[in-house]
C-alpha positions in Angstrom: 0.0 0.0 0.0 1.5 3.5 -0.8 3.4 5.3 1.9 1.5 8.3 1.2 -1.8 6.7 2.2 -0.5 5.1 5.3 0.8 8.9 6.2 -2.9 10.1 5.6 -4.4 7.6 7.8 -1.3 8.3 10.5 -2.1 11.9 11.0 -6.1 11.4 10.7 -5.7 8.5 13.7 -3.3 11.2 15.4 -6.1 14.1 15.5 -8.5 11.3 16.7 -6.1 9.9 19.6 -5.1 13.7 20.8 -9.1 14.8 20.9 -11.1 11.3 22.0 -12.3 12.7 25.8 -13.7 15.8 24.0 -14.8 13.9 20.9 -16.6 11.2 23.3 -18.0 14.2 25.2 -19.6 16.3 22.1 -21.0 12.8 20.4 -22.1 10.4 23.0 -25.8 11.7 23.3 -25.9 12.0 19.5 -29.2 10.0 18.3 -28.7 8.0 15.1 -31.3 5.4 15.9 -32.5 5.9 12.7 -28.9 4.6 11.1 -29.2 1.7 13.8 -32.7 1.0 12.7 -31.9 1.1 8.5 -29.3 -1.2 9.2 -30.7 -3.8 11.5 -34.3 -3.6 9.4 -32.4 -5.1 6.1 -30.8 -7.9 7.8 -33.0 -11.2 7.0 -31.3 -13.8 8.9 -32.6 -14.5 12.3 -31.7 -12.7 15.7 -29.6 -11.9 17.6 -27.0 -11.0 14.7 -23.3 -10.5 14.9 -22.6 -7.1 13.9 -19.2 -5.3 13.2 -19.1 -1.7 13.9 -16.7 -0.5 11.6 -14.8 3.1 13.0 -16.9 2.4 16.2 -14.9 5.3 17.9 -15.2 5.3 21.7 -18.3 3.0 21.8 -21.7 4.4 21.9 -23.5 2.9 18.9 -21.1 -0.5 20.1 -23.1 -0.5 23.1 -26.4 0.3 21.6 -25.8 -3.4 19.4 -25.3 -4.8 22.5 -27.9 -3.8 24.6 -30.3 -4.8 22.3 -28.5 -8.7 22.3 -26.9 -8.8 19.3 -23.2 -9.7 18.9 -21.4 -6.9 18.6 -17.6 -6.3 17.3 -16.5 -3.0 17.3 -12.9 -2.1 14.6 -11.3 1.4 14.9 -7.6 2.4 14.4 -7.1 4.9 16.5 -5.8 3.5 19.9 -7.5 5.6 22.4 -11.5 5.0 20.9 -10.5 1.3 21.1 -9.8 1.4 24.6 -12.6 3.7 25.5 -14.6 1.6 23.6 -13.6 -1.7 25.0 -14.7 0.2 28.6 -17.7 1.7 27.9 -19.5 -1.2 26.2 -17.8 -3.8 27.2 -17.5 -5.3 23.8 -14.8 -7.0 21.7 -12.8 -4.5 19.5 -10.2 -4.9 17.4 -7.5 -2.4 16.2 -7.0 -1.9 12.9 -6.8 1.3 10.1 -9.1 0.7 7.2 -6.2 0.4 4.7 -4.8 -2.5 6.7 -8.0 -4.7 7.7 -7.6 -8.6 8.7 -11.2 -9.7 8.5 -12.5 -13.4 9.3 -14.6 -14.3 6.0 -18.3 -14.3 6.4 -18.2 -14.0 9.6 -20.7 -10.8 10.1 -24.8 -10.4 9.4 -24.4 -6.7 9.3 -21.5 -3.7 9.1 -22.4 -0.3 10.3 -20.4 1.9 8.8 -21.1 5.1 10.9 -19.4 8.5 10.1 -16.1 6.6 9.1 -15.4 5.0 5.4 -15.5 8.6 4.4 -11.8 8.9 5.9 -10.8 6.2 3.0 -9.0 7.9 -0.1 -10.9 7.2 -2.9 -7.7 5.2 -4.6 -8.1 2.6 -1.7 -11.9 2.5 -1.5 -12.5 -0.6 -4.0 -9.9 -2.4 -1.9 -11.5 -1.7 1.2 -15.2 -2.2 0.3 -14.4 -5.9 -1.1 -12.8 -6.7 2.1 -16.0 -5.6 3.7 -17.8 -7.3 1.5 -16.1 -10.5 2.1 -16.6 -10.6 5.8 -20.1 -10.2 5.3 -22.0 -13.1 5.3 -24.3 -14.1 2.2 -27.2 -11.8 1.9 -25.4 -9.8 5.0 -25.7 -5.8 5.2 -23.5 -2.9 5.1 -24.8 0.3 6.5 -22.6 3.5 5.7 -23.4 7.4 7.0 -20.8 9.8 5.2 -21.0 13.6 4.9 -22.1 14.4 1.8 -20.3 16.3 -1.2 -19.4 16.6 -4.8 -16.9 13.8 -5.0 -14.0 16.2 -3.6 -11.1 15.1 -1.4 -8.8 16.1 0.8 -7.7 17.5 4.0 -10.5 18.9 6.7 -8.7 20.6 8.7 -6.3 17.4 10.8 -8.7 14.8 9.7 -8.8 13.4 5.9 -11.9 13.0 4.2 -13.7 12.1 0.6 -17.1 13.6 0.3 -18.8 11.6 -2.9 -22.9 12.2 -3.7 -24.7 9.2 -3.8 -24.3 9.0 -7.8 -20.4 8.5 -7.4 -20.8 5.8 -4.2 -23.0 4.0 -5.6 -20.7 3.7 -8.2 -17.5 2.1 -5.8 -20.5 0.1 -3.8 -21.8 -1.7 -7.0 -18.2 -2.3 -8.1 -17.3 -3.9 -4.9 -20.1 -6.2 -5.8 -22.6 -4.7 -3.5 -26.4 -4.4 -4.3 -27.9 -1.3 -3.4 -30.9 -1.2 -1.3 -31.6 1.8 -0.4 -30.8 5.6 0.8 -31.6 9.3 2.5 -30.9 11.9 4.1 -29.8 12.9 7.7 -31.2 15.1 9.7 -34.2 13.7 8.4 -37.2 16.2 8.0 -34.8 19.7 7.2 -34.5 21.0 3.5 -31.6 19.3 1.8 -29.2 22.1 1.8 -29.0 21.2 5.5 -29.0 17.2 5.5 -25.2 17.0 5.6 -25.1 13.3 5.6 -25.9 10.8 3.1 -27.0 7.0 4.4 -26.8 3.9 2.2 -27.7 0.3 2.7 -26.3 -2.0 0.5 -26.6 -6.1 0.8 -23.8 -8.8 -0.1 -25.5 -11.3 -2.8 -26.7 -14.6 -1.8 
């Protein structure tokens, strides 16, 4: 993988490691039930599922999974969120940057993809998604949340980002062999000039 990428992903996980207390404190009481709910509503195996939280940060959504007795695995590379969120949930989690990910094969129902593929470059996308796609089960889910934007890259301030409209992810989610269920816009019920955040659901094949 190319150094320059690995650098990106360094200084995005630094920011993240030097700010998690505050970050914890500004997001913990965040409501995305309705990201929890698109997710869990497409998987069609039977409950209780195992469920990967991809970029799960210090644990809230982690613990949400759990609490409502489904198997939950939670993946982030920076190393502070991992031990916050191996604390506040009291779930597995493993540490791991996205361009570097050692998945089990069809191991997952469902990934929920919260606020963090968007930190993938856009050269190093189709390689991530297929390894997503891979640990999914047959007929698993992925769930992804990313601020939206028009296909742009670059750096935010400390943090990386890649801001595609739907058109363009659509795009790296159908080429990753992903079929596309369905998507909207978050905060739901505001005008779209201020829904920052676009919300997919997207199912492995049978």
């Amino acid at each position: 993988m190319n150094d320059d990428l690995h650098d990106i992903t360094r200084r995005t996980l630094h920011h993240y490691d030097r700010v998690a207390p505050q970050f914890f404190a500004g997001t913990v009481d965040h409501d995305v039930s309705q990201n929890i709910a698109a997710l869990l509503a497409a998987i069609e195996a039977p409950a209780p599922w195992a469920i990967l939280d991809l970029g799960c940060g210090p644990g809230r959504d982690l613990k949400a999974f759990k609490e409502m007795g489904h198997e939950a695995v939670g993946l982030d590379g920076s190393a502070e969120f991992v031990a916050m969120a191996r604390t506040y949930s009291g779930c597995d989690v493993w540490q791991q940057d996205f361009l570097d990910l050692d998945l089990p094969p069809a191991r997952f129902d469902g990934i929920y993809a919260n606020a963090s593929l968007f930190h993938v470059p856009r050269s190093a996308l189709p390689r991530v998604l297929r390894a997503l796609r891979a640990t999914l089960k047959p007929g698993g889910v992925l769930f992804s949340s990313n601020p939206r934007g028009n296909n742009e890259e670059g750096w935010n301030g400390p943090r990386y980002g890649s801001f595609h409209d739907y058109p363009a992810w659509e795009a790296y989610l159908v080429a990753a062999g992903f079929l596309p269920l369905h998507h909207y816009y978050r905060p739901p019920g505001l005008p779209r000039e201020r829904q920052p955040w676009l919300a997919s659901v997207w199912r492995k094949p049978v």
